[in-house]
Phi, psi and omega in degrees: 000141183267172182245009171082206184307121176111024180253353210309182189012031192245128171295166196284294202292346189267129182213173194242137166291139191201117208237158176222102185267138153239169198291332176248333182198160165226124173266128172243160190195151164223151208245140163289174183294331185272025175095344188260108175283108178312307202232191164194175171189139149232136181254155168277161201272312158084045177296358167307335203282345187114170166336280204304293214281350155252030174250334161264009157283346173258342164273344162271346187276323174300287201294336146329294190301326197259300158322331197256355159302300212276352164274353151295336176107019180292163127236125174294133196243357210197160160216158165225153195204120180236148180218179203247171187078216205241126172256159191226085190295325220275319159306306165090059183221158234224114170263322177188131158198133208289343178287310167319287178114006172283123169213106187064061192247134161317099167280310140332298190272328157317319176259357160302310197267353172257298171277023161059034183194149159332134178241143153219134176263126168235197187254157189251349156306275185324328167279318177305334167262359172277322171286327176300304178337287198250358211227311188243235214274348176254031190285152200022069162199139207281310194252120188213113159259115196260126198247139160236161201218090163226241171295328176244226171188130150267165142191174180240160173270108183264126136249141179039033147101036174216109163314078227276115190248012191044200175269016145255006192070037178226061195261144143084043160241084185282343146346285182282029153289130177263096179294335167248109170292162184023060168281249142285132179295199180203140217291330168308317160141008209244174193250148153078347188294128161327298172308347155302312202246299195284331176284172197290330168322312194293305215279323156297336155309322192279312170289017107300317183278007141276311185280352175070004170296121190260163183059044189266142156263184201272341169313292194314319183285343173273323164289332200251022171243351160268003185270317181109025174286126179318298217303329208290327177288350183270284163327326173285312178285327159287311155307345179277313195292307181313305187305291189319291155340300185308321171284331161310306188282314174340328185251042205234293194287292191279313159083028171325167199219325169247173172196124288139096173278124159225171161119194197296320203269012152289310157350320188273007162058227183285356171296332201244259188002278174315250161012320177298303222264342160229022151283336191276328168283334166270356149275336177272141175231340128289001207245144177278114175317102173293177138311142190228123206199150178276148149287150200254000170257336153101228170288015172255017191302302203298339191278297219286315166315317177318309196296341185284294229275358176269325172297336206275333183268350159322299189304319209275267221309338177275327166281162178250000000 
């Protein structure tokens, strides 16, 4: 696999350190220039211990990595670090996030300054749909919105395998477009958000707060509703219909050509697609039908994007 713009001129020994930090776990790895991962590890993240104290599991864990290339015979030439909330990419600093607990940490220069080597801080959707891009279920196709649909629901714009982070560093949170005015609240604060009725969180919240079963998830709601249990297929179809709204407007605004389902409720394949491609189609009237596909790299999007966006900065210092 190529990882596309940003491998020119890095030798076969060089590689980037590439961390995907979440709320529950970071995943890492270090990656060659051709997209092909030397090593891999994951640490829990523990964000209960606070900010401060997982911002230093990730500068030991990059430089653990950055040690175990070079006693392999690597050279780390780069690190990428991608994370959840609201990013200042351009800055390189983790402005808020609510799974973490980061609220305005350099991150970027922190971990430059711990490992010795050129940094990039991203976003951890926008890099997972950037690894879609060029790399997975959106390889060679020039306009690709990669949606992740897990406790919350994101997504990124890829046109020509680069991502768009907007002018504040909140592109693509198609999660609050609000499909039910005066709906479900929403952590955001607004009523009606898609992430309220459609993520996977939700849609077990919801089938719990009907069926009175407690701890149901949306797996569990996918299944006994492909089993053919009324209520969980009634709760799986409102949710399919919200994601279809949503998405209506999504392709309103973006004009996707693909649309690349990642996160946990992608896992249901064709439970969700199928049903998805034709509400989405009964809703549409002027507007060009995308493709609608899982993603094909599963939870590593996010590292192997980290690892693109270090390589894509490698390349912009070289040109000239």
């Amino acid at each position: 696999m190529s990882p596309g713009p940003g491998a020119d001129g890095l030798g076969g020994v060089d590689v980037v350190v590439a961390l995907d930090v979440g709320g529950t776990g970071i995943k890492c790895a270090l990656v060659h220039p051709d997209g092909t991962v030397q090593h891999s590890e994951r640490h829990p993240t523990l964000a209960r211990r606070g900010p401060e104290a997982v911002t230093a599991t990730i500068l030991d864990v990059a430089a653990g990595l950055a040690d175990r290339a070079r006693g392999a015979g690597l050279t780390p030439v780069a690190a990428g670090v991608v994370v959840p909330g609201v990013v200042d990419e351009e800055s390189g600093i983790a402005v808020w996030s609510s799974n973490v607990g980061f609220r305005d940490v350099p991150l970027r220069d922190l971990v430059a300054k711990r490992l010795g080597l050129p940094a990039v801080l991203g976003h951890d959707v926008r890099a997972g749909g950037v690894a879609e891009a060029r790399l997975g279920a959106g390889l060679d196709q020039r306009h690709v919105l990669f949606i992740a649909i897990g406790t919350g629901i994101a997504a990124a714009h890829v046109v020509d395998g680069r991502a768009f982070s907007g002018a504040h560093g909140a592109a693509g949170e198609v999660g609050h477009i609000i499909v039910r005015p005066g709906g479900p609240a929403c952590g955001c604060g607004a009523r009606g958000c898609l992430e309220s009725i459609a993520s996977a969180s939700a849609i077990g919240r919801r089938y719990t707060e009907i069926s009175g079963e407690e701890g149901g998830t949306a797996y569990d709601v996918a299944t006994r509703a492909a089993a053919g249990e009324e209520l969980a297929g009634q709760v799986w179809s409102d949710a399919v219909e919200a994601l279809a709204d949503g998405l209506l407007t999504a392709q309103a605004l973006y004009d996707a050509g693909t649309v690349v389902f990642g996160g946990g409720l992608a896992e249901a394949g064709e439970a969700l697609l199928s049903p998805l491609r034709a509400a989405l189609a009964a809703r549409t009237t002027f507007h060009r039908t995308p493709h609608l596909v899982r993603a094909a790299l599963g939870d590593t999007a996010g590292c192997l994007g980290a690892a693109l966006l270090a390589l894509d900065s490698i390349q912009a210092e070289r040109t000239p």
